[in-house]
Structures are given as C-alpha cells and as structure tokens.
N, C-alpha and C positions, 0 to 999 in steps of 0.2 A: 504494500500500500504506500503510493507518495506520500509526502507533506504536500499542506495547502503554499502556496508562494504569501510572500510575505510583502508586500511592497512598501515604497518610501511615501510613492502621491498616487491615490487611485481616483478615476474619474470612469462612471459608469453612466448608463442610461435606465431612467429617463431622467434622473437627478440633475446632472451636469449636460444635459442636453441643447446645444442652441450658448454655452458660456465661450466665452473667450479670458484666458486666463496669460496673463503679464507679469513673469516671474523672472525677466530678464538680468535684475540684479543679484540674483539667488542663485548661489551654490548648493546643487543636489545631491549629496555624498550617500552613495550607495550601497554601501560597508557594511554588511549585516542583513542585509535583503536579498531577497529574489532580484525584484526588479527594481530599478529607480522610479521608473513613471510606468505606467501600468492603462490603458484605456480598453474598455470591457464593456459586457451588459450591452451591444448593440446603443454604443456610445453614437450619437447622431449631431454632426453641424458645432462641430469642437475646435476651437484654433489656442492654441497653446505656444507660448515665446517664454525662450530659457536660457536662462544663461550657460554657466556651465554645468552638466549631470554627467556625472560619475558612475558607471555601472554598478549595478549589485553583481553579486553571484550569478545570474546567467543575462541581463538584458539592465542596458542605461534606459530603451524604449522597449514594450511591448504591448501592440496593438492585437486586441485579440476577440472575439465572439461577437461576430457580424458588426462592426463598426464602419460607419459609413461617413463621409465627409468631414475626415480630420486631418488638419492643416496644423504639423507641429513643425517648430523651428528653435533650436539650442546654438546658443555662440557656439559652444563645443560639446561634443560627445566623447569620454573619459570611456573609453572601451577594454574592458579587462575578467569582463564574463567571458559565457558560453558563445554565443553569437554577437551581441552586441548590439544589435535594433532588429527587432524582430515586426510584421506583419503577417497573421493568419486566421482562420478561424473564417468565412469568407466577409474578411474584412474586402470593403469595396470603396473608392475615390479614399484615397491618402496619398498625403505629400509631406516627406520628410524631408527638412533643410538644417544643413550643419558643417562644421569643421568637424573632423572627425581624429582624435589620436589617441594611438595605441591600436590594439586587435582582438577581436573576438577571438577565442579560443579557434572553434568550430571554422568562423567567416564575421565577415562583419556586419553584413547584410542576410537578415534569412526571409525568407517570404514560403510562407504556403505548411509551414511544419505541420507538426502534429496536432490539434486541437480538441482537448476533450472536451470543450464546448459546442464545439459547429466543425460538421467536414465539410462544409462548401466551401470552391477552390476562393482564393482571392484575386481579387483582378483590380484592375486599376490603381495602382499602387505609381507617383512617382517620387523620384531620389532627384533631389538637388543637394547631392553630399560632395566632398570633397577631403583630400587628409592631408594633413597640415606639413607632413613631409614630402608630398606630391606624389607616393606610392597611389596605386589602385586600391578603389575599395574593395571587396571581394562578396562579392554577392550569390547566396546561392537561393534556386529556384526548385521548389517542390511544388505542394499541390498550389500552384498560383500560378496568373498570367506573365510573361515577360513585361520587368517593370519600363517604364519609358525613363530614360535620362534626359534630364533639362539640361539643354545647350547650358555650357560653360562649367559643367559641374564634371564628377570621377576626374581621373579615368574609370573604368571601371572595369574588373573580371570578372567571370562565371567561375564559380567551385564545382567540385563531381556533385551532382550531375549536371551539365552544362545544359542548357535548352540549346546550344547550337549543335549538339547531337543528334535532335531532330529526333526521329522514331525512336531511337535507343533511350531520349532523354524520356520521349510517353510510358514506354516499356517502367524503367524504373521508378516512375512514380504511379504509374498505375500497382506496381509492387508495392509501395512505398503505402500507401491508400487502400489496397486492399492488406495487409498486414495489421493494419492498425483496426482498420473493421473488425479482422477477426479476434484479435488478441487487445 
C-alpha cells in the first residue's frame, strides 16, 4: 500500500477554481514533501506566478486528475525529485513557464504517467521552459499528447520512450496503460 503524497500548496477544484494566485516573491522549499505545488480535483481556469519552488521528493509541479486551463509560471524551478514537473491524469490546456535548474531524477518533464485518479490521456499541454545552463530539458511522453514548444523556449529532448518512435512509441505505452489497468 502507498502513502498518500504530502504537498507544500495544494489547489483543487471547485474550491480554487477561476483564482489567480501571485506568489512571485515567495520561496517554495520542498524539503519534506511529495510535491511542492500540487493542482488536482479537476482544478478548472487557475493561473499561478512563483517565484522560486524547490522540488519535494518527486515533483516542484504536479498537475494531476482532469485539470483543465492552468497557466503556471515560476522564476525558477529547483529540480531534484523524481521527474520534476509532472502533467497527467487527462489533464487538458496547460502551460508551464520557467527557468528551470538542476534535474529530475527520472526527466525533467513527465507528461501522461500513471494516475490513480483518471486514465484519460493528457493533451494539450504547453512548455515555455528553458534551463539556466542552456542544456535541454528532457521530456518524457506517456499516456499524453506530444506537448507543443513555445518558440524561444528548450531546447528540448525526448527520454525512452521517445514519440519520435512512432508505432514503437504507441506499442509501449499502450503496454504502459494496459499494465497499470491490470495491476
């Protein structure tokens, strides 16, 4: 049996629905959490500004169970979990902007994981990230659609499994999705 995650800031739906929240001057130190910032509950019409967030133990961001229209943006994202901004759960219309250092264990970008809230894929997802030593972000793609990158932002990579695989990349996420059904 997991633990439940523990977050630093959680914003769910329909509580936080429709806010716009200005924490630009604010240090989010992640140290003892799951997550730093956390959006859940079919969070709806959220725009979020931060300064600098610090990951917890696996995500500085994690968008998760059907969220739709969230516009977050961190001076910096302090990456030193598991992945490091996460989108899933069939979260839909997100845009994430940042300076980005350090590295998710895993990647730095994950989209599409596993959700035991919601398995519909995620789509619409874009990245305005960029890392502050001008490496690539490293993005990887599961049950989600290919995110769009905003001119002037990454560079960016694909991790295993790459969508530029094509059928091999369907193959392994259709494994990926059906595994997690069963088990």
């Amino acid at each position: 049996m997991s633990k439940p995650d523990i977050n630093l800031l959680s914003f769910n739906g329909p509580d936080d629905n429709g806010r716009d929240v200005d924490m630009r001057d604010t240090v989010l130190e992640g140290a003892g959490y799951s997550d730093t910032i956390k959006c859940s509950t079919r969070l709806t019409g959220f725009t979020g500004k931060f300064g600098e967030v610090r990951s917890g133990a696996e995500d500085a961001l994690d968008i998760n169970n059907r969220c739709t229209g969230i516009d977050i943006t961190a001076s910096v994202f302090v990456l030193r979990g598991t992945m490091g901004i996460t989108a899933k759960g069939g979260s839909h219309d997100i845009r994430i902007s940042g300076m980005i250092e350090g590295c998710g264990k895993e990647c730095d970008v994950d989209l599409g994981n596993h959700s035991d809230q919601s398995r519909i894929k995620t789509s619409g997802v874009h990245l305005n990230l960029r890392r502050a030593d001008g490496a690539p972000v490293r993005v990887r793609v599961l049950n989600s659609d290919v995110p769009t990158f905003e001119p002037g932002s990454g560079p960016y990579v694909y991790v295993f499994p790459s969508p530029k695989l094509g059928i091999l990349h369907k193959l392994i996420v259709w494994v990926f999705v059906t595994y997690h059904r069963i088990f």
